[in-house]
C-alpha positions in Angstrom: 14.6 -55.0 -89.3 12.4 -51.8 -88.5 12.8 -50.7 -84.5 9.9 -50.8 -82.6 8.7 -48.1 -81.1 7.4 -50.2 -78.0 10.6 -52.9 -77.2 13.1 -50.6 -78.9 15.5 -52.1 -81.9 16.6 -55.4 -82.4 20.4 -55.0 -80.9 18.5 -53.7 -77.9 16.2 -56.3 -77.2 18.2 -59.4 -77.9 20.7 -57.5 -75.1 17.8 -57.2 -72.6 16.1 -60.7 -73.5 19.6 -61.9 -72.7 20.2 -60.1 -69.5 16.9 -61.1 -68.3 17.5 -64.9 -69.0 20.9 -65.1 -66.9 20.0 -63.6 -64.2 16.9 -65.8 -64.2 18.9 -68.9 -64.6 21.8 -67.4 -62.1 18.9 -66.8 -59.2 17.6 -70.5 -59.9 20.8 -72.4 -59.7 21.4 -70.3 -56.1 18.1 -71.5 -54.8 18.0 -74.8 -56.1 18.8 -77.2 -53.0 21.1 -79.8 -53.6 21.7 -78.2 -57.5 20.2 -79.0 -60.4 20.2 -83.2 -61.0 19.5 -85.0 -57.8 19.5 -88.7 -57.8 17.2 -88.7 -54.6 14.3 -86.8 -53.7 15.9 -83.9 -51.5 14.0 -83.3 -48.1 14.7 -79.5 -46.9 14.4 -79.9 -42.9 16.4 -76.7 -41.9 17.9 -73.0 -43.0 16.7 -69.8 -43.6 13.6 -70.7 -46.0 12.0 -73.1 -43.7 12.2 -71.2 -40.7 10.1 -68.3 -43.0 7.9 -71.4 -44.1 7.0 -72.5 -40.5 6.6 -68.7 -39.4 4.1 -68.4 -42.3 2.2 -71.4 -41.8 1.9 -71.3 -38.2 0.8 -67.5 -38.4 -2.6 -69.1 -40.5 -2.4 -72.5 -38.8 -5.3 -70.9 -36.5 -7.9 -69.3 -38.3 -11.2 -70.2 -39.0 -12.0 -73.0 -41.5 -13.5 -70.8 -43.8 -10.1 -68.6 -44.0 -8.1 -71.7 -45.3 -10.7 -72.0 -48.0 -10.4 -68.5 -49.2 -6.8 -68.7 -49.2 -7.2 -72.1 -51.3 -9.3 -70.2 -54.0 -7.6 -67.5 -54.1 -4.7 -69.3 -55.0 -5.8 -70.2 -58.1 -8.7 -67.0 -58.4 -5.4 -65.4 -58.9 -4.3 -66.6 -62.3 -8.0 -66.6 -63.3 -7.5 -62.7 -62.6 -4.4 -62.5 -64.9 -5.9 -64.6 -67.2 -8.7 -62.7 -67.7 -6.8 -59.4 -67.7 -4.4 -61.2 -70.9 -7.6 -61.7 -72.6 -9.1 -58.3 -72.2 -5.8 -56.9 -73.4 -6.2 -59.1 -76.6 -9.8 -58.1 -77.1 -9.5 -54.5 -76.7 -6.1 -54.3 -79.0 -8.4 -56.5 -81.3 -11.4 -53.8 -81.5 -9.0 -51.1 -81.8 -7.3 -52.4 -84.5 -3.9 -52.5 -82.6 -1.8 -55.3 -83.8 1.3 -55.0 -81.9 -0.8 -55.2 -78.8 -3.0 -58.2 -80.1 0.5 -59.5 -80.8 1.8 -58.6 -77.7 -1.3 -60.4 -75.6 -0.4 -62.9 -77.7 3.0 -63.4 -76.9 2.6 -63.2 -73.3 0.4 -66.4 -73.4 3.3 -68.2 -75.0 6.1 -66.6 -72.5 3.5 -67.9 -69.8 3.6 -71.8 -71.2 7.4 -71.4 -72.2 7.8 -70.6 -68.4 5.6 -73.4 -67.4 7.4 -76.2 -69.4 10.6 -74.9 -67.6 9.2 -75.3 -64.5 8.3 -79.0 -65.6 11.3 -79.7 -66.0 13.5 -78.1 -63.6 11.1 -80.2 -61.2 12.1 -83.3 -62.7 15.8 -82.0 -62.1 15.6 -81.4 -58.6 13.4 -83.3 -56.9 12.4 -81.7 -53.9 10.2 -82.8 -51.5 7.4 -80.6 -50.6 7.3 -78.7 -47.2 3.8 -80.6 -46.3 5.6 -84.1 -45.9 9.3 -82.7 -45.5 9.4 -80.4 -42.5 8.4 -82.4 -39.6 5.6 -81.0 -38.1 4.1 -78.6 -40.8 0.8 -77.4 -40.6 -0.3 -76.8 -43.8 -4.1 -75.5 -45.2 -4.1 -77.0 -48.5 -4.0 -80.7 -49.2 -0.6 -81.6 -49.4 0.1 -82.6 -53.2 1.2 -86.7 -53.9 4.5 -87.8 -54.0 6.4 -87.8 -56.9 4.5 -83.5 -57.3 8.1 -81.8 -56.7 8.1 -78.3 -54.9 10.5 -76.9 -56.6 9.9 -74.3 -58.5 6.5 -73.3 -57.9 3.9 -73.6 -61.2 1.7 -71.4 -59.4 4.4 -68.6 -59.0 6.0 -69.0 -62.5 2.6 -68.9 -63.8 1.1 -66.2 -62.3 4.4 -63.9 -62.1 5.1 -64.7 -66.1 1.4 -63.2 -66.4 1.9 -60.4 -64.1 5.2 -59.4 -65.6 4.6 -59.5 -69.4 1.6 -58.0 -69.1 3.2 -55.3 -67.4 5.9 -54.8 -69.7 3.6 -54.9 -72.8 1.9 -52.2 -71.0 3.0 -50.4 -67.9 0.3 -48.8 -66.9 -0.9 -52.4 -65.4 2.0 -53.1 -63.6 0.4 -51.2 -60.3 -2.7 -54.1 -61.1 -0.7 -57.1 -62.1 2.6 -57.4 -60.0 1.0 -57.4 -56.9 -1.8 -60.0 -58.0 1.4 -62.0 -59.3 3.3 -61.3 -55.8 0.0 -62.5 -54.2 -0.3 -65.5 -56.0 3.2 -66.7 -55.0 2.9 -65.8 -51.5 0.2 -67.7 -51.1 1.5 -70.7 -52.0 3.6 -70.3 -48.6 0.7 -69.4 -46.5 -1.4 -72.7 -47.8 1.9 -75.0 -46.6 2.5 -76.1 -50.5 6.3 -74.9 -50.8 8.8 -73.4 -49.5 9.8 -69.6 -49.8 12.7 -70.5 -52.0 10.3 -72.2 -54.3 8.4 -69.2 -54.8 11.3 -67.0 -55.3 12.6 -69.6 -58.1 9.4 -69.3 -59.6 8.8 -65.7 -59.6 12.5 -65.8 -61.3 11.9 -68.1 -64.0 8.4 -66.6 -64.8 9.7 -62.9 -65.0 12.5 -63.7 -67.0 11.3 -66.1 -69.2 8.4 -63.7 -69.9 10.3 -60.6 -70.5 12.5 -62.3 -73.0 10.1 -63.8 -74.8 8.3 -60.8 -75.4 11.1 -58.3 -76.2 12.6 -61.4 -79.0 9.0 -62.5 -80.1 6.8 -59.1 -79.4 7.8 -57.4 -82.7 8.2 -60.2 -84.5 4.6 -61.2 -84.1 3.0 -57.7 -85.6 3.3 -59.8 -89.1 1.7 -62.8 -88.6 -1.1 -61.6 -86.1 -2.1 -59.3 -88.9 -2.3 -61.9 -91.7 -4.4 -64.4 -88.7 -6.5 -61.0 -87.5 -6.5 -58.9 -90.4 -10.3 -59.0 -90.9 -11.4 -57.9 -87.5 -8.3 -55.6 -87.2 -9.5 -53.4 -90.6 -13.8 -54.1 -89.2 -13.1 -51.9 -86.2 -12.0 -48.3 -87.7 -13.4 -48.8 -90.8 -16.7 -49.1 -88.7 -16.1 -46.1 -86.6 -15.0 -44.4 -89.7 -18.8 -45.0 -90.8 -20.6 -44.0 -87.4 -18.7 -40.9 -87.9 -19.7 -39.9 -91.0 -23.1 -40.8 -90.5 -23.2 -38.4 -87.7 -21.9 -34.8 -89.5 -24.1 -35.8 -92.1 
């Protein structure tokens, strides 16, 4: 296998794809309470991450109506954000006929639903109550989610993080835009009174390093089949500019 000029050779990415996904996996075992299979829901009532949750909470528990709104919206108006910065990435490796980032874009979107489906099913593990119904006397924003909608990990933050991190390691120059959009997205998830700190934190781990793996192992391989899907609007774009070109010195 060729190396690639953007994730290095294949030795080097299966070593970092590795790396990333142990010390995703170590980080979530630490900060899962009451480990990984629970036969019970598990109610968090005291320690260090609920102390940060009811500082949080309480900080926002008394502003305007309106404020708890915005903070709702933006909640989600962050992974529209990302979401809409993954697509541009797509169309604009697409018009200029870049296949590895077309591929790239690509392969981000399917790091962000292999992190998601994770996330499922860690929840299903755990079982943890969410801070809304747990901690007595939480104040939270947001509607508190039904029973039986674990808190642990956060969707939101392995969603938004495995957006904000792959696209910034497909291309670095957005990391200054998309990790804090992705930091924001997690955080808010706090200040709304839907998790726990500790939930976000498992999330942004499980996002970052499910996304980073999945790109270095899948980014390269991709190139091929994205150009036998894309071919025809991959070859349109120079060939085109080719043309406005020579129609210009002529």
């Amino acid at each position: 296998m060729e190396t690639d000029p953007e994730f290095g050779g294949p030795g080097r990415r299966l070593l970092g794809a590795a790396a990333s996904l142990v010390v995703g996996a170590l980080l979530i075992v630490w900060l899962a309470p009451g480990g990984l299979v629970n036969d019970e829901p598990v109610h968090v009532v005291g320690g260090t991450s609920v102390d940060i949750y009811r500082s949080i909470t309480e900080r926002v528990a008394d502003t305007p109506s309106w404020f708890g709104h915005l903070l709702e919206l933006a909640t989600e108006g962050t992974l529209v954000i990302l979401g809409l910065i993954l697509l541009w990435v797509w169309w604009q490796g697409l018009r200029d006929g870049n296949a590895r980032r077309v591929a790239g874009a690509i392969v981000v979107g399917v790091g962000m639903l292999a992190a998601y489906g994770t996330s499922e099913g860690l929840k299903l593990l755990v079982d943890e109550e969410r801070p809304c119904r747990a901690v007595p006397g939480a104040e939270a924003l947001a509607e508190c989610p039904p029973v039986g909608d674990w808190s642990f990990p956060s969707n939101h933050s392995t969603l938004a993080v495995a957006l904000g991190v792959g696209l910034a390691v497909l291309l670095p120059r957005l990391a200054a835009l998309t990790l804090p959009l992705a930091a924001l997205g997690a955080l808010l998830r706090v200040m709304v009174g839907v998790h726990y700190p500790h939930d976000v934190v498992a999330g942004t781990a499980l996002g970052a390093s499910v996304a980073a793996a999945v790109l270095l192992l899948l980014g390269p391989l991709a190139v091929g089949p994205t150009t036998a899907v894309f071919g025809r609007w991959l070859n349109s774009r120079p060939t085109g500019q080719h043309r406005r070109t020579s129609g210009t010195r002529r």
